[in-house]
N, CA, C and O atoms as CSV, one atom per row, in Angstrom:
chain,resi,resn,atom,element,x,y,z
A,1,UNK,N,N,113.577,77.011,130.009
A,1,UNK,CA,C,113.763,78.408,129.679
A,1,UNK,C,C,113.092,78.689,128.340
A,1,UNK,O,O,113.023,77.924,127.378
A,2,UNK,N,N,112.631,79.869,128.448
A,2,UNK,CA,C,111.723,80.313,126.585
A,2,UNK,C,C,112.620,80.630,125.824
A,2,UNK,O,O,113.824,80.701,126.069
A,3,UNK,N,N,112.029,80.851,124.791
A,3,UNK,CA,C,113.287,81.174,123.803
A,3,UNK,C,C,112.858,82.630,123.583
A,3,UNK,O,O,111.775,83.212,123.655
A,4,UNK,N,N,114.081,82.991,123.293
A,4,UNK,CA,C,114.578,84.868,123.413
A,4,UNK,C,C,113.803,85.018,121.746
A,4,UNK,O,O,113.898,84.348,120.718
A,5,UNK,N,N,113.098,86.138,122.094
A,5,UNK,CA,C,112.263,86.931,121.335
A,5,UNK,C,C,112.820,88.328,120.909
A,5,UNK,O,O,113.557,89.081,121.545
A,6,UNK,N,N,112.309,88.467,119.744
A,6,UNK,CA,C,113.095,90.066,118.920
A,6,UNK,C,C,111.653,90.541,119.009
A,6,UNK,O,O,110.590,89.936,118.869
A,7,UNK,N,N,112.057,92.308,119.394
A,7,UNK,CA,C,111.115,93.274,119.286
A,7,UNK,C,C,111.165,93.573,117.779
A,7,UNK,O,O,112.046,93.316,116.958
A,8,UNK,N,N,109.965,94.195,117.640
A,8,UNK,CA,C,110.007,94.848,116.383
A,8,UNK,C,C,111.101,95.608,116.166
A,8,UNK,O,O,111.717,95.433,115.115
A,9,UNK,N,N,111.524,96.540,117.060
A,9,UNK,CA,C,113.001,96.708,116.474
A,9,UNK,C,C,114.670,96.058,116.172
A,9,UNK,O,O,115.798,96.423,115.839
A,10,UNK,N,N,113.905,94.884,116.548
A,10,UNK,CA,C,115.483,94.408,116.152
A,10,UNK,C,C,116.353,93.925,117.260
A,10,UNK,O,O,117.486,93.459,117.145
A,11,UNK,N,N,115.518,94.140,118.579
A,11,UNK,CA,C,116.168,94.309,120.015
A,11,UNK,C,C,115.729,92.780,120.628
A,11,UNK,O,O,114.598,92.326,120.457
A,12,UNK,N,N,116.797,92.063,121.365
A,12,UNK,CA,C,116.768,90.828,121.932
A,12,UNK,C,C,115.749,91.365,123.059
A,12,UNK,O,O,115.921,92.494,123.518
A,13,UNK,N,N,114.769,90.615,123.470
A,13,UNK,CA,C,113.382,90.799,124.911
A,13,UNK,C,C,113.722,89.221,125.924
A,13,UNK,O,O,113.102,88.178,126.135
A,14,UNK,N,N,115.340,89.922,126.433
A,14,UNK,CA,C,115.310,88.455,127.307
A,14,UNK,C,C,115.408,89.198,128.479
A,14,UNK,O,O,116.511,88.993,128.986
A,15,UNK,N,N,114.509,90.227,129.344
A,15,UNK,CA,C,114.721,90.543,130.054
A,15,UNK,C,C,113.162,89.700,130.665
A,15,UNK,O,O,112.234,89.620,129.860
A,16,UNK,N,N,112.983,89.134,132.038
A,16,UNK,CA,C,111.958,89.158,132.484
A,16,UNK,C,C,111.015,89.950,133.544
A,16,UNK,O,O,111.837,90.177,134.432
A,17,UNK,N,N,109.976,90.422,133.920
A,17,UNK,CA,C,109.132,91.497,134.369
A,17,UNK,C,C,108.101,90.529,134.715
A,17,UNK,O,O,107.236,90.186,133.909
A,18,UNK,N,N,108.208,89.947,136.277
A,18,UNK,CA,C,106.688,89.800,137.219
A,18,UNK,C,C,106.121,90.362,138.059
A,18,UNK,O,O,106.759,90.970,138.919
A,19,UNK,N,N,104.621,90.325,138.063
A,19,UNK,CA,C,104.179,90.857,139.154
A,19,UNK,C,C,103.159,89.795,139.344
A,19,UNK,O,O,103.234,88.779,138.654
A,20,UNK,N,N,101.841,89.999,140.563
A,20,UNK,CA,C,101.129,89.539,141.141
A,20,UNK,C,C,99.844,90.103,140.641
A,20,UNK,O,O,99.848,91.310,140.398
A,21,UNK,N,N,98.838,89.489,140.462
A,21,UNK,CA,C,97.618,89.866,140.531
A,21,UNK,C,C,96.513,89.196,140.740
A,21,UNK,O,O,96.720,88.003,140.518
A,22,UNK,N,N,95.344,89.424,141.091
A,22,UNK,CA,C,93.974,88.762,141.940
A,22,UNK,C,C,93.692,87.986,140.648
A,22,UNK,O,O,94.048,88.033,139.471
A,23,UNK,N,N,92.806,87.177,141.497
A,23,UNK,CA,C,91.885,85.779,140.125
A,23,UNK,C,C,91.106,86.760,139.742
A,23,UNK,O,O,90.757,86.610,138.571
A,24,UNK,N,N,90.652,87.787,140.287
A,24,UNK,CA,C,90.078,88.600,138.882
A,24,UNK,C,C,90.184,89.721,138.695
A,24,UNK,O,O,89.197,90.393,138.396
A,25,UNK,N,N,91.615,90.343,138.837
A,25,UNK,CA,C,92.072,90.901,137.734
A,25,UNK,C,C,92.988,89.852,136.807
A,25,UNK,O,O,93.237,90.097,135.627
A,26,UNK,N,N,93.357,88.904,137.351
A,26,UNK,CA,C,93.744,87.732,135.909
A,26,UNK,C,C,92.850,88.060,135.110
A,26,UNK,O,O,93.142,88.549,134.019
A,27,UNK,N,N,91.286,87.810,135.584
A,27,UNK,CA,C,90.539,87.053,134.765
A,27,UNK,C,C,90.007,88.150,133.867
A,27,UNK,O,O,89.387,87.844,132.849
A,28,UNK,N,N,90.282,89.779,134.289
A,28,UNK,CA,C,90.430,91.020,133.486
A,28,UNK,C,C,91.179,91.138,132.343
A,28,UNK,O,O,90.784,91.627,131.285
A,29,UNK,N,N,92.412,90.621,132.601
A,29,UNK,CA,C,93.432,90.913,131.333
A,29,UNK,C,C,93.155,89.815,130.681
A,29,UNK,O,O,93.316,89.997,129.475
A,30,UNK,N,N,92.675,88.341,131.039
A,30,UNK,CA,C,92.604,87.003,129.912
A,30,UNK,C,C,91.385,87.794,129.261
A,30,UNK,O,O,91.651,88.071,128.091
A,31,UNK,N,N,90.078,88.259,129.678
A,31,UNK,CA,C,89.611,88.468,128.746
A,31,UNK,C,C,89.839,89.335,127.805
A,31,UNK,O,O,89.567,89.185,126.614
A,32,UNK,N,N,90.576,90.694,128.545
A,32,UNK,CA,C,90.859,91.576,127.417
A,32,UNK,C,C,91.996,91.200,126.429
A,32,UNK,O,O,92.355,92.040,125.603
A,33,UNK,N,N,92.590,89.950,126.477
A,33,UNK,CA,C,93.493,89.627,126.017
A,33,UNK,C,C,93.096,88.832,124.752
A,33,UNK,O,O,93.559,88.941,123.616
A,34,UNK,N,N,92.193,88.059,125.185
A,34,UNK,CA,C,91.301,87.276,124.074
A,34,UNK,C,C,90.536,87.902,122.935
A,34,UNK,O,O,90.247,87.504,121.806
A,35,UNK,N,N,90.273,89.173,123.700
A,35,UNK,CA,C,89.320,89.891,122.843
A,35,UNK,C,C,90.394,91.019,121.735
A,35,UNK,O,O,89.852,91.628,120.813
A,36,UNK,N,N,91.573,91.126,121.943
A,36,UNK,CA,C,91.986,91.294,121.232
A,36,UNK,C,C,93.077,90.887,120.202
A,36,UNK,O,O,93.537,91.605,119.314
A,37,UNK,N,N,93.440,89.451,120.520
A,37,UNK,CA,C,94.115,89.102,119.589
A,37,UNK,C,C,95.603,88.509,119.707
A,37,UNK,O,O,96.273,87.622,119.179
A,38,UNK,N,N,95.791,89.828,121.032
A,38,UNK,CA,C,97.457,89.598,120.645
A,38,UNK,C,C,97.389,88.049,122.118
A,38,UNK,O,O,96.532,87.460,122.776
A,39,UNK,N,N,99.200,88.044,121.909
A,39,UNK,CA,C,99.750,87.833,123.318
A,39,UNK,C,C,99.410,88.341,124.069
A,39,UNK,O,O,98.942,89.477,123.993
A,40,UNK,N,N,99.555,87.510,125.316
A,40,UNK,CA,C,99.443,88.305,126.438
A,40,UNK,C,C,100.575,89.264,126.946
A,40,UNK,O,O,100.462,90.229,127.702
A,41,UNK,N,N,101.625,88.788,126.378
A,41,UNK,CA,C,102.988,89.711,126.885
A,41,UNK,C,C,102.904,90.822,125.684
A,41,UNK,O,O,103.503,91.857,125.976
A,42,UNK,N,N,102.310,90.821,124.448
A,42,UNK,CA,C,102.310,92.065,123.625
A,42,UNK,C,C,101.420,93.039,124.352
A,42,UNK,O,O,101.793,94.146,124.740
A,43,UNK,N,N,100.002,92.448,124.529
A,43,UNK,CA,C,98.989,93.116,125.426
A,43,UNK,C,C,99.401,94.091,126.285
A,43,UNK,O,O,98.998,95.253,126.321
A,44,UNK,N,N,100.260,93.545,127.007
A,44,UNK,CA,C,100.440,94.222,128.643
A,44,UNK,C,C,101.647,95.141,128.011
A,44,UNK,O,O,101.777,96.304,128.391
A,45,UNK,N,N,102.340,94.687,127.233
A,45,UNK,CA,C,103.758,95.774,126.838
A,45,UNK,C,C,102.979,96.719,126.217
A,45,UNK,O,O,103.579,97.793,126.251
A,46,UNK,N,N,101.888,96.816,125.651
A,46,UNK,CA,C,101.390,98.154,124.558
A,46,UNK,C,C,100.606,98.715,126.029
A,46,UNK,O,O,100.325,99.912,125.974
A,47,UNK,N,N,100.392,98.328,126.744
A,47,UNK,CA,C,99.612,99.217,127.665
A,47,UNK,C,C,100.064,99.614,128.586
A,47,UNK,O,O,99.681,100.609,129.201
A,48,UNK,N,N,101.202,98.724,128.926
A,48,UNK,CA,C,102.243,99.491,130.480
A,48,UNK,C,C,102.722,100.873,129.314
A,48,UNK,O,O,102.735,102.044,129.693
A,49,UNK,N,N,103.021,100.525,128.148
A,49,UNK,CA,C,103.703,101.727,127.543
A,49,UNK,C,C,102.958,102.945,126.413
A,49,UNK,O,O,103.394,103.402,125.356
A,50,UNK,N,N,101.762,103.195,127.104
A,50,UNK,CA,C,100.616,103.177,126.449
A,50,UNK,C,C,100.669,103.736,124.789
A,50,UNK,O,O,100.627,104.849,124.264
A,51,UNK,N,N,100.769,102.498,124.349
A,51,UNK,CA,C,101.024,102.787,123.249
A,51,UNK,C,C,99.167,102.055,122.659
A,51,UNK,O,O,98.577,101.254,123.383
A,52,UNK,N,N,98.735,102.400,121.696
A,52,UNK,CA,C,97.222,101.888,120.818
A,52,UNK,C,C,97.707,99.795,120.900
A,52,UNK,O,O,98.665,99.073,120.621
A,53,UNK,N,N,96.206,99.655,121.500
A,53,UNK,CA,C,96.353,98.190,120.943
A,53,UNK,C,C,95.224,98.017,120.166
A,53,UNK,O,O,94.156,98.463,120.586
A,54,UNK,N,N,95.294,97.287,118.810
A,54,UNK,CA,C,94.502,97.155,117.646
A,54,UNK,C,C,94.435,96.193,117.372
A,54,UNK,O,O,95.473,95.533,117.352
A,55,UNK,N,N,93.389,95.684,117.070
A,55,UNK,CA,C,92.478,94.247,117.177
A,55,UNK,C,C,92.505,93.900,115.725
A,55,UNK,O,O,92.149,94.604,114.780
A,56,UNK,N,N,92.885,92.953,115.718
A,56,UNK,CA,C,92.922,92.634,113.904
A,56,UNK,C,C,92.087,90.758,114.192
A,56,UNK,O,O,92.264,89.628,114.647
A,57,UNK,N,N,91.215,91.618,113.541
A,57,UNK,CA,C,89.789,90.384,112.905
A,57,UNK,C,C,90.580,89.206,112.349
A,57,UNK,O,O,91.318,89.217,111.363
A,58,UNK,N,N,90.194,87.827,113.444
A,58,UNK,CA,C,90.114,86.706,112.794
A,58,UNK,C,C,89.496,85.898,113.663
A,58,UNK,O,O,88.897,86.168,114.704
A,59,UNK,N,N,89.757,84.624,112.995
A,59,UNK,CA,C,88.953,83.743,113.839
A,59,UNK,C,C,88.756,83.440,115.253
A,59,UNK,O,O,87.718,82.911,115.651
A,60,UNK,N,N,89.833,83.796,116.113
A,60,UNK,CA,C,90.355,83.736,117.528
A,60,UNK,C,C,89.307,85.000,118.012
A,60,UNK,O,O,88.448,84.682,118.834
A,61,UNK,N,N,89.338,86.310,117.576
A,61,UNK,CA,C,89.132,87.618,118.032
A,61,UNK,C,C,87.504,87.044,118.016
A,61,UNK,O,O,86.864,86.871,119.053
A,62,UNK,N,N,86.978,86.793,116.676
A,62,UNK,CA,C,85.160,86.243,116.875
A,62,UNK,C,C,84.555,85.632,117.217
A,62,UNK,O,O,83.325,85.572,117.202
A,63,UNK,N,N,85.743,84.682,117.837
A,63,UNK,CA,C,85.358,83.522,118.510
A,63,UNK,C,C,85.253,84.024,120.490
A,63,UNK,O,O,84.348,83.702,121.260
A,64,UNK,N,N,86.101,84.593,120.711
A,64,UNK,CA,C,86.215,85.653,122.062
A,64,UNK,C,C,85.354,86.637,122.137
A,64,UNK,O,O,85.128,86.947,123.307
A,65,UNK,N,N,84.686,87.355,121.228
A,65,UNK,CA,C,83.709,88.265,120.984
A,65,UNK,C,C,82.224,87.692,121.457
A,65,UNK,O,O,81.460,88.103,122.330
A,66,UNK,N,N,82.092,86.255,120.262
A,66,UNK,CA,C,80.946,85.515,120.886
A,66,UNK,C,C,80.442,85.165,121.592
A,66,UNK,O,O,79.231,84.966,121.683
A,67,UNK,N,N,81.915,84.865,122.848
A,67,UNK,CA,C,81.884,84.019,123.584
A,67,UNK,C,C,81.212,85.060,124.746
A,67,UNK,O,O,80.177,84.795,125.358
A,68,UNK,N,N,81.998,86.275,124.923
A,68,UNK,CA,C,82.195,87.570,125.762
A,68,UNK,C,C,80.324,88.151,125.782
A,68,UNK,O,O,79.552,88.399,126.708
A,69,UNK,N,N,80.198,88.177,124.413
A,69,UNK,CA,C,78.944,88.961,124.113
A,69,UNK,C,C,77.646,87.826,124.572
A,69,UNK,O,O,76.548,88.214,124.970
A,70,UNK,N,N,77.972,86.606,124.446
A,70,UNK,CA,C,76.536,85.596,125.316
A,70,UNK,C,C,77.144,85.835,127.029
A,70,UNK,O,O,76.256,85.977,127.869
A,71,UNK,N,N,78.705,85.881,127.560
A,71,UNK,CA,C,78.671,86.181,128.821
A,71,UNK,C,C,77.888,87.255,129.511
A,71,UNK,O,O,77.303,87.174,130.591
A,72,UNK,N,N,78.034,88.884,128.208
A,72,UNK,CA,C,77.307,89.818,128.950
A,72,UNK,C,C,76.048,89.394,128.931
A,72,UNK,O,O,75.501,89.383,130.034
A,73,UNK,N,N,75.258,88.951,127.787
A,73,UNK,CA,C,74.048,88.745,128.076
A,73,UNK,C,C,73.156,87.960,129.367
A,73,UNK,O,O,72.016,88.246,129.733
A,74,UNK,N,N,74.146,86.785,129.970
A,74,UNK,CA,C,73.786,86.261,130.840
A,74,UNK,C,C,73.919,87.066,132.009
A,74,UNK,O,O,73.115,86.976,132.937
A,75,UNK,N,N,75.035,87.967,132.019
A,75,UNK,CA,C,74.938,88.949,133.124
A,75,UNK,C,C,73.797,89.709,133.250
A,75,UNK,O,O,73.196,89.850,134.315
A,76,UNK,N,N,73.372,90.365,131.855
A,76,UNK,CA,C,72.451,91.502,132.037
A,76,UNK,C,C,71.294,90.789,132.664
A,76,UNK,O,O,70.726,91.180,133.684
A,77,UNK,N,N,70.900,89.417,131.794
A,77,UNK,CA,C,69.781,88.515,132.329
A,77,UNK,C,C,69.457,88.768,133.552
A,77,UNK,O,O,68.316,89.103,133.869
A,78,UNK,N,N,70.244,88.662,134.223
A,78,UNK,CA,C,70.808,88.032,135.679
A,78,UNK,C,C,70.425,89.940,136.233
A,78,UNK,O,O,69.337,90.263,136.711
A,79,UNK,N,N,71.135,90.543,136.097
A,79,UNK,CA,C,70.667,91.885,136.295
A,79,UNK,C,C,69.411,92.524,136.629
A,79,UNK,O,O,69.155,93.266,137.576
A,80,UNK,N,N,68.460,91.988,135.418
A,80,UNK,CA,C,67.076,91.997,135.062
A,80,UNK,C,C,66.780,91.689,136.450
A,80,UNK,O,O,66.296,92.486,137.254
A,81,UNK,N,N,67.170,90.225,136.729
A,81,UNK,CA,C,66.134,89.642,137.703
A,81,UNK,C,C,66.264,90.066,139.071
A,81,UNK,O,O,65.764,89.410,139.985
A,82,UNK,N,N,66.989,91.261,139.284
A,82,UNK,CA,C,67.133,91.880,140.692
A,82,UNK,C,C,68.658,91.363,141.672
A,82,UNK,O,O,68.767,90.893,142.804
A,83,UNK,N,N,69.761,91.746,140.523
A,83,UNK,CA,C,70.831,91.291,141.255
A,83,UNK,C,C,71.497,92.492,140.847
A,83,UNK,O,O,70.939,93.141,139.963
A,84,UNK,N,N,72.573,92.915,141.310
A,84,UNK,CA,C,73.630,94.356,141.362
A,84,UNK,C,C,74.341,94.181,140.009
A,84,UNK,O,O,74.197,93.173,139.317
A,85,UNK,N,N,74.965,95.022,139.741
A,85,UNK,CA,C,75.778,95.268,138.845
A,85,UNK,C,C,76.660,95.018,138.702
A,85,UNK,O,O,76.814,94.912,139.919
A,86,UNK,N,N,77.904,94.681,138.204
A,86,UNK,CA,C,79.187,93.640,138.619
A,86,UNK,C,C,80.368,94.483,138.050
A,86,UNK,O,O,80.390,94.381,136.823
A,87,UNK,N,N,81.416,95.329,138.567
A,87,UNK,CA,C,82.333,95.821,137.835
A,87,UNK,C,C,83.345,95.598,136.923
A,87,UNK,O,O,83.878,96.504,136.282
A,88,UNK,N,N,83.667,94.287,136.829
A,88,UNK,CA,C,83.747,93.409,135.833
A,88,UNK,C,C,82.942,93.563,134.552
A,88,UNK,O,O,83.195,94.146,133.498
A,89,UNK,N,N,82.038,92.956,134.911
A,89,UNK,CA,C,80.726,93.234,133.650
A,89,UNK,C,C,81.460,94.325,132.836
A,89,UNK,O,O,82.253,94.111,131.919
A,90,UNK,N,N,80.982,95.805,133.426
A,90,UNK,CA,C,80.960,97.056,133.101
A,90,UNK,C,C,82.048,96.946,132.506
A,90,UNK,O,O,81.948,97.299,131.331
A,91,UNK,N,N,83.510,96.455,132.931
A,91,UNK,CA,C,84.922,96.632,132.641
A,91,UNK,C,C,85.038,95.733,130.919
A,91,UNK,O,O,85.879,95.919,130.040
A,92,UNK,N,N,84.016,94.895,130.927
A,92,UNK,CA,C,84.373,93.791,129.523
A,92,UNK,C,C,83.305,94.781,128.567
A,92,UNK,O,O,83.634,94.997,127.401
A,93,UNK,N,N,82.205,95.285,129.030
A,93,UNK,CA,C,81.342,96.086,128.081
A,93,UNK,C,C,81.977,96.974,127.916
A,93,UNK,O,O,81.243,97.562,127.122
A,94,UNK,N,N,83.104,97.818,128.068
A,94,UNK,CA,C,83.568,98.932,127.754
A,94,UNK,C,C,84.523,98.236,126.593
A,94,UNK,O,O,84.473,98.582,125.412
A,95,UNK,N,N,85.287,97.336,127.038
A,95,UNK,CA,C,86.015,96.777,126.029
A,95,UNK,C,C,85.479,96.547,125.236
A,95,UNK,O,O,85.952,97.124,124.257
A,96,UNK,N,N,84.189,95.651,124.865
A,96,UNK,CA,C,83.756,95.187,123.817
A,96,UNK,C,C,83.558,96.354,122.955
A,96,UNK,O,O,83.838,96.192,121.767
A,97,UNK,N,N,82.949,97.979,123.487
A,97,UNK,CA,C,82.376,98.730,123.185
A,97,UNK,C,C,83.527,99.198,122.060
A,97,UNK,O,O,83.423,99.101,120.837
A,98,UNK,N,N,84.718,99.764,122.874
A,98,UNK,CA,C,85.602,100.463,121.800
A,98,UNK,C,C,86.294,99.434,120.661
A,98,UNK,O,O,86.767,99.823,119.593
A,99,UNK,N,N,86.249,97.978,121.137
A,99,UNK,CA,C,86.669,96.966,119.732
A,99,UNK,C,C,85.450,97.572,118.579
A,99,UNK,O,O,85.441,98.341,117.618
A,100,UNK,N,N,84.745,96.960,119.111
A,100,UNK,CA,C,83.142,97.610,118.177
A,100,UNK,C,C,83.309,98.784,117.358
A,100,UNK,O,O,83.183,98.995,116.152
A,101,UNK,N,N,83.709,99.669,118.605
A,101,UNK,CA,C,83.761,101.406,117.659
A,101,UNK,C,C,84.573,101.554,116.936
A,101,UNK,O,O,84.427,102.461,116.118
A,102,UNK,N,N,85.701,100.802,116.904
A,102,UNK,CA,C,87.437,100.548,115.960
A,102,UNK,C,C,86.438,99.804,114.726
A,102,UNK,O,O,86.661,100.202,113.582
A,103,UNK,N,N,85.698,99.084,114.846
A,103,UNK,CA,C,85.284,98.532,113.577
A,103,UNK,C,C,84.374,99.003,112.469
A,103,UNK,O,O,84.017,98.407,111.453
A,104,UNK,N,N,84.098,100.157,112.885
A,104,UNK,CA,C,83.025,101.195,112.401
A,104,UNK,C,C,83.861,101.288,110.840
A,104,UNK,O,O,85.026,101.138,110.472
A,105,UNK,N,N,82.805,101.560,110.308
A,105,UNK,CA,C,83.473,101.874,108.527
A,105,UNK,C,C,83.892,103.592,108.580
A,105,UNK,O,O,82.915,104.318,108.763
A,106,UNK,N,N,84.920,104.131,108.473
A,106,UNK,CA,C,84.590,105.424,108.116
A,106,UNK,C,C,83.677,105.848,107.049
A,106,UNK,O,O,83.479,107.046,106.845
């Protein structure tokens, strides 16, 4: 059994919440999960409850960025050479896009 976790407010989180999903939409949320930082159970709680999820820069987040940003490239490669478009792809370039735009200097 895990051990019982406090919300930011102060509130015991021993309730549990599963569902099912495809090897790739797994493989949707691991990346968007990587790319931003948190847990995966913070991840999915700020977005079932759509609340902002905010990417805070460190070594984990640039290391997932790197990794993400040589994946698209091999996609686009691959693109180039007369293969379709992959909705996936599109789905991690959008992500990467608005981490990116959050990092803009005002």
């Amino acid at each position: 059994m895990s051990a019982k976790n406090l919300d930011n407010y102060n509130r015991w989180r021993n309730k549990t919440v599963a569902f099912r999903v495809s090897p790739e939409e797994d493989k949707q949320i691991e990346t968007a999960v990587q790319l931003t930082g948190l847990t995966k159970q913070d991840y999915i709680i700020r977005r079932l409850l759509n609340r902002d999820v905010v990417v805070q820069g460190n070594p984990r987040v640039y290391k997932a960025l790197r990794d993400q940003f040589a994946a698209v490239l091999d996609e686009l490669r691959r693109i180039e050479a007369g293969d379709g478009v992959n909705e996936e792809l599109l789905d991690t370039i959008n992500i990467i896009a608005s981490i990116m735009d959050g990092m803009k200097e005002d």
